[in-house]
C-alpha positions in Angstrom: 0.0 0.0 0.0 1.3 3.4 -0.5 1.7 6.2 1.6 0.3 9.9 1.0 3.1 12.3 0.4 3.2 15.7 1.0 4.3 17.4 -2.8 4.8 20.9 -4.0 3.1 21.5 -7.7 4.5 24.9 -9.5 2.8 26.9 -11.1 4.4 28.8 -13.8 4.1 32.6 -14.2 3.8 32.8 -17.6 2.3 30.0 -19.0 -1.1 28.8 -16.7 -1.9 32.5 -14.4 -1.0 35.4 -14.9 -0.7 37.0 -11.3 -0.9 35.0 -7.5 -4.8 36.7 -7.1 -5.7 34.6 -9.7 -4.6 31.3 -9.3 -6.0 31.5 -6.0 -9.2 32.6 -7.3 -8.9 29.2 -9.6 -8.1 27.3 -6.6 -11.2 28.4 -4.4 -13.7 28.5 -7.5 -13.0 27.2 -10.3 -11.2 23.6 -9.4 -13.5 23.5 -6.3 -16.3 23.9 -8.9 -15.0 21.3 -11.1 -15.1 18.5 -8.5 -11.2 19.1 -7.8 -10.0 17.8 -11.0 -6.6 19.3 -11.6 -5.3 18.8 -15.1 -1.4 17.9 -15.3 0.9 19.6 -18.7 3.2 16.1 -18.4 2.0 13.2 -17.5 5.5 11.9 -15.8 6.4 15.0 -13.3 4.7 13.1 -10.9 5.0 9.3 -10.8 2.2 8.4 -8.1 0.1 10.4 -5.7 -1.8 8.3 -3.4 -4.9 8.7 -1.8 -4.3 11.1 1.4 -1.5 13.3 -0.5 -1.2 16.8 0.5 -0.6 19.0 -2.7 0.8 22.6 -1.8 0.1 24.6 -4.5 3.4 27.1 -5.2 3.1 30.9 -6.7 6.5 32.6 -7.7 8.6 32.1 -4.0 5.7 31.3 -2.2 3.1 28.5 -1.1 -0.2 30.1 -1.3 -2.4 27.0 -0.7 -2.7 23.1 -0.2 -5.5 20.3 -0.9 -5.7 16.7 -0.4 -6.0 14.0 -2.8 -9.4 12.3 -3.9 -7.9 10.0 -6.4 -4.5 9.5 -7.8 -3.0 10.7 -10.9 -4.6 9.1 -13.8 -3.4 8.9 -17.4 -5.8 10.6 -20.2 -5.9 8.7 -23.5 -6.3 11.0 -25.5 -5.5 14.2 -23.6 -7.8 16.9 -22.7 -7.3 20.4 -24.1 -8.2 23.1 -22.1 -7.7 27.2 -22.6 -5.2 28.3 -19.2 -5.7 31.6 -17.9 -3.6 33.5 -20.3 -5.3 32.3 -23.0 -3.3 29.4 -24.4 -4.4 26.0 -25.6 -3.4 23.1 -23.8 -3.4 19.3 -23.9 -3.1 17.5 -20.7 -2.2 13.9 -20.6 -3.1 13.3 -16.9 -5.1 14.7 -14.1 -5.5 14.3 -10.0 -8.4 14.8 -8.6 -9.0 16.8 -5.0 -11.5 16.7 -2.4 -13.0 20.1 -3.1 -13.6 21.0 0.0 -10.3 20.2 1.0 -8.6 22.9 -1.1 -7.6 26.3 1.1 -5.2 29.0 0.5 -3.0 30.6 3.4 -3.4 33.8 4.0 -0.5 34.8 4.0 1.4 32.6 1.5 4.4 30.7 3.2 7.5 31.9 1.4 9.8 28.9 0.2 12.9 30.5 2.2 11.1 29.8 5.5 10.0 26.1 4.1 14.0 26.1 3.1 15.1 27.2 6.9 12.8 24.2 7.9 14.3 21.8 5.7 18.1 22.7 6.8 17.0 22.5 10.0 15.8 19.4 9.6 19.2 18.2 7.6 16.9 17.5 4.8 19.2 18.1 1.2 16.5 19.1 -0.9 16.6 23.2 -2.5 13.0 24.7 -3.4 14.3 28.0 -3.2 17.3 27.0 -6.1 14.7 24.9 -8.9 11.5 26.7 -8.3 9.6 24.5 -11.1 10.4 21.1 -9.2 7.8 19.0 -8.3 9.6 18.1 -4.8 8.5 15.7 -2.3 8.0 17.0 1.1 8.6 14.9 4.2 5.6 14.8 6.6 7.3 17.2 9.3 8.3 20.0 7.1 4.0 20.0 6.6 4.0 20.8 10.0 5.9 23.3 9.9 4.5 24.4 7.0 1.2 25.0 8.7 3.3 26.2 11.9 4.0 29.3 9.3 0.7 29.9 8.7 -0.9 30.0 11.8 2.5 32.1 13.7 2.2 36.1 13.5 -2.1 35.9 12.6 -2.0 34.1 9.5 -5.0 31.8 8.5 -6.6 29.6 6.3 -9.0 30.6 3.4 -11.8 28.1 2.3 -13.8 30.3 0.3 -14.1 32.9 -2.1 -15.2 36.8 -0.2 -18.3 37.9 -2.2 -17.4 40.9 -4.2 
């Protein structure tokens, strides 16, 4: 049996959203709206994801969110295509699915240099400060100090959308 994971999944800048406000506006409404289905651009970055997984969703240098896995990553034959927010066109071979009421944003996002002081701390090798776009594995108590960020100095955890 395999055990969840906690895993970091970049977002790029240029290609899927074109500022932090609105992939966390994605996040919150339209994933959440789409059952939690989360389209992947390559089908190998990530290998497995089992059921349980923690996904932190990364923005530029920092973590502005997290959900938890509904069903692992599953292959699309053939591959869906969908427009991103900047307007491009494209195919995704596989997809994850979340528990859509799982998926929350921190408020504030956790900067990857404190995620990094926890991981040297912790004599862990690993650099998300150095390859940004990595799809890294987390180990379970860098989560917790993950949400040890988020909650020290007033932060909090988002779950839905403010009406406008």
């Amino acid at each position: 049996m395999e055990h969840p994971q906690v895993r970091i999944f970049p977002h790029s800048v240029e290609k899927e959203f074109p500022s932090e406000e609105s992939l966390k506006e994605w996040l919150l409404g339209d994933l959440r709206q789409g059952g939690g289905v989360y389209r992947l651009r390559t089908a190998n970055r990530v290998q497995d994801l089992p059921l349980g997984s923690i996904v932190l969703f990364r923005y530029g240098k920092g973590i502005v969110g997290e959900a938890v896995v509904r069903k692992g990553k599953e292959l699309l034959n053939p591959g869906v295509e969908e427009t991103t927010k900047t307007g491009e066109v494209v195919e995704y071979p596989a997809q994850v699915t979340f528990a859509p009421s799982s998926i929350r944003l921190y408020a504030p996002p956790v900067p990857v240099e404190a995620i990094q002081r926890h991981m040297n701390e912790h004599h862990i090798a690993k650099n998300i400060v150095t390859f940004p776009g990595a799809y890294v594995e987390l180990d379970w108590e860098i989560y917790a100090c993950i949400l040890k960020e988020v909650v020290s100095g007033g932060g909090a955890f988002i779950s839905h959308l403010n009406p406008a």
